[in-house]
C-alpha positions as a printed Julia matrix, in Angstrom:
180×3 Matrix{Float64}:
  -8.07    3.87  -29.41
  -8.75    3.53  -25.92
 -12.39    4.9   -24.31
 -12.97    7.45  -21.97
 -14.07    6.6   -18.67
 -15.22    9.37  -16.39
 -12.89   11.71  -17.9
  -9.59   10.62  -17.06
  -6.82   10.92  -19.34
  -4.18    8.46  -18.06
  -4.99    4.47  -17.48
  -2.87    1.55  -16.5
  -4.23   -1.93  -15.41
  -2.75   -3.71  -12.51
  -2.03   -7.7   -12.45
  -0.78   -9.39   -9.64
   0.94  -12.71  -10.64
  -2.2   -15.0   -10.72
  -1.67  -17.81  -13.45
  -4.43  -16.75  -16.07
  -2.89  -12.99  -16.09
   0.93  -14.54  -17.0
   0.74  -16.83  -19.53
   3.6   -16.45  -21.75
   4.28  -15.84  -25.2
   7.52  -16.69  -25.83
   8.3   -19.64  -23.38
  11.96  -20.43  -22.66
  12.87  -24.29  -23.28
  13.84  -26.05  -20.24
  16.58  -28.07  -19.14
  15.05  -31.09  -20.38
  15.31  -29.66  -24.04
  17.77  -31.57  -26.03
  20.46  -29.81  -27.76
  18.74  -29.38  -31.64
  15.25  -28.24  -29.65
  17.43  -25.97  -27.71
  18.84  -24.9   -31.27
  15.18  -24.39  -33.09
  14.13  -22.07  -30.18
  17.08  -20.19  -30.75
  17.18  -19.38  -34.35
  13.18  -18.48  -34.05
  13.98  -15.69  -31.46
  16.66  -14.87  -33.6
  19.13  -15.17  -30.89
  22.62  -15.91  -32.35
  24.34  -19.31  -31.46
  27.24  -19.32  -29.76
  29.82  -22.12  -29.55
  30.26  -22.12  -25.96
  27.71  -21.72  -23.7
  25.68  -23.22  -21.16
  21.77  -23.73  -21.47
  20.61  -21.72  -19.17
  22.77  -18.34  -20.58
  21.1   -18.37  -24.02
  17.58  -18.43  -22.6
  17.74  -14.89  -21.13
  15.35  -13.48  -22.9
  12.3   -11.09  -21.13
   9.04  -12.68  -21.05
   6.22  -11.34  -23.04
   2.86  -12.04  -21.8
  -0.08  -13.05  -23.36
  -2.29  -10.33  -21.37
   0.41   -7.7   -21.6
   0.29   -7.46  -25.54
  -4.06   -7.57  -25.23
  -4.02   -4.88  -22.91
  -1.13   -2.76  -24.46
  -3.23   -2.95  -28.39
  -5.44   -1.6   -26.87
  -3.87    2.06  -25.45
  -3.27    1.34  -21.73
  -0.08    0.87  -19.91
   0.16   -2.37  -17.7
   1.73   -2.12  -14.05
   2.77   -6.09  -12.75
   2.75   -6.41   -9.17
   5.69   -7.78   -7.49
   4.95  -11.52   -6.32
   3.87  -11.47   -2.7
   2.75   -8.33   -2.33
  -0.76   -8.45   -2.49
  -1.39   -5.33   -0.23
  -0.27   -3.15   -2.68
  -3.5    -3.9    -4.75
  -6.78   -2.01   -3.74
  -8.58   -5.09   -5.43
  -7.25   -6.97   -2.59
  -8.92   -5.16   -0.13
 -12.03   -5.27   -2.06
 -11.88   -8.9    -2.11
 -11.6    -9.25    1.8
 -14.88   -6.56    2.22
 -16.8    -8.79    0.04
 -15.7   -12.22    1.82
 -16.47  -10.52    5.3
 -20.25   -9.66    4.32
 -20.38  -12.71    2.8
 -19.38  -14.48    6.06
 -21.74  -12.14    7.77
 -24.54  -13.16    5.86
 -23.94  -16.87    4.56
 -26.0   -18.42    7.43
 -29.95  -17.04    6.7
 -29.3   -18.95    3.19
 -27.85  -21.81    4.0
 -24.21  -23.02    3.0
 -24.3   -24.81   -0.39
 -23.28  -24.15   -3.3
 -26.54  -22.56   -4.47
 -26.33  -19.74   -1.76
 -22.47  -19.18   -2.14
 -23.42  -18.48   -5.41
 -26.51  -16.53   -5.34
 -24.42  -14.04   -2.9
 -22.1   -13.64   -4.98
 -23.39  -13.61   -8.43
 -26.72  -11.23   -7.45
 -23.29   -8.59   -6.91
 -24.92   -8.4    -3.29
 -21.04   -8.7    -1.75
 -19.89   -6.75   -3.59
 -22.46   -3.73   -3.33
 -20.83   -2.26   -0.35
 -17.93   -1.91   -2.81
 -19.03    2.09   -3.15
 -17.05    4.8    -5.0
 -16.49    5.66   -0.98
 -14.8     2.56   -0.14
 -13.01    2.44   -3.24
 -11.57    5.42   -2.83
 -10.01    4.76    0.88
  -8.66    1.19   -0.3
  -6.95    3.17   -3.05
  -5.7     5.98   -0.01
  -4.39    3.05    2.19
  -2.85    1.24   -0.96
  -1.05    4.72   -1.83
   0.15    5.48    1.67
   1.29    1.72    2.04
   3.7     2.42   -0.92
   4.47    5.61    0.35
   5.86    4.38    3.32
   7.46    0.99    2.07
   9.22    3.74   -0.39
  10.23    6.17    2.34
  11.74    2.47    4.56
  13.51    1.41    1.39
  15.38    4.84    0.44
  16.22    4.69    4.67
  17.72    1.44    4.13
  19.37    2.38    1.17
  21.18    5.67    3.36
  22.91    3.8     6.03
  26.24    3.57    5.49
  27.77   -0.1     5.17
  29.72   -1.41    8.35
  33.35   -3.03    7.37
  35.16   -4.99   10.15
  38.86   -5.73    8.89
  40.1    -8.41   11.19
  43.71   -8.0    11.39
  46.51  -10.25   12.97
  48.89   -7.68   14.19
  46.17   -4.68   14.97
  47.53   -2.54   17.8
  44.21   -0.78   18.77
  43.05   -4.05   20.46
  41.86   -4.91   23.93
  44.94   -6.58   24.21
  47.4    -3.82   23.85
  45.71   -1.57   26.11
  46.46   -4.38   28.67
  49.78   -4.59   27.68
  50.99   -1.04   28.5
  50.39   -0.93   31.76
């Protein structure tokens, strides 16, 4: 279903956690819900009703979003970006090339609105944006994760450190002293 683009096989479409890409489907009620609201959104998940439980247990549910299920109709796998971590988006980088030539060449056309907008809309930020560039903001993104990877599985190795403070330990300072 989906279409080709330049020949490659494999797709997936990356969203950061901006508010128009995670609007959700199937909200959870909040706190404020009474009990019989609570109840409704319940039975139309078709999540059982216990006896016994507290609010916040029976809304456990993963969120579905909105985007997600567009995206996914259509044949392509969607990657979400942890929260915060901007740098592992070449889009990002993109973003902050365009901004800099737009800094660079605000002043000739003035600063309002009209020329903002005009820089941006002609695409003339975002020319320098070549298959070139592209490419190394999708190398540094790639070694970026490569080495966050290779720091996390480091982490990961070292062995735990355990203290155990014991009352009546005889391989103290204090014992040593005491031998003497």
């Amino acid at each position: 279903m989906r279409p080709p683009l330049n020949n490659v096989n494999a797709y997936a479409v990356i969203l950061d956690n901006a508010p128009y890409h995670s609007e959700i489907l199937n909200k959870s009620p909040t706190n404020s819900f009474n009990v019989d609201k609570s109840k409704e959104w319940l039975t139309n998940e078709y999540i059982s009703i216990p006896q016994h439980i507290l609010k916040s247990e029976s809304w456990s549910k993963p969120k579905i979003f909105m985007v997600d299920q567009v995206i996914e109709s259509y044949g392509y796998q969607v990657l979400r970006l942890p929260p915060y971590y901007c740098q592992f988006n070449p889009i990002e980088y993109i973003w902050g090339i365009a901004k800099q030539y737009y800094d660079n060449h605000i002043g000739p056309n003035g600063y309002t609105d009209e020329a903002v907008w005009e820089t941006f809309s002609i695409g003339e930020a975002f020319s320098i944006a070549t298959p070139e560039v592209w490419r190394n903001c999708i190398s540094k993104c790639e070694k970026l994760i490569e080495d966050w990877w290779i720091r996390e599985n480091k982490i990961n190795e070292i062995s735990p450190i355990i203290i155990t403070i014991n009352g009546d330990d005889s391989d103290g300072y204090d014992s040593v002293n005491n031998n003497d």
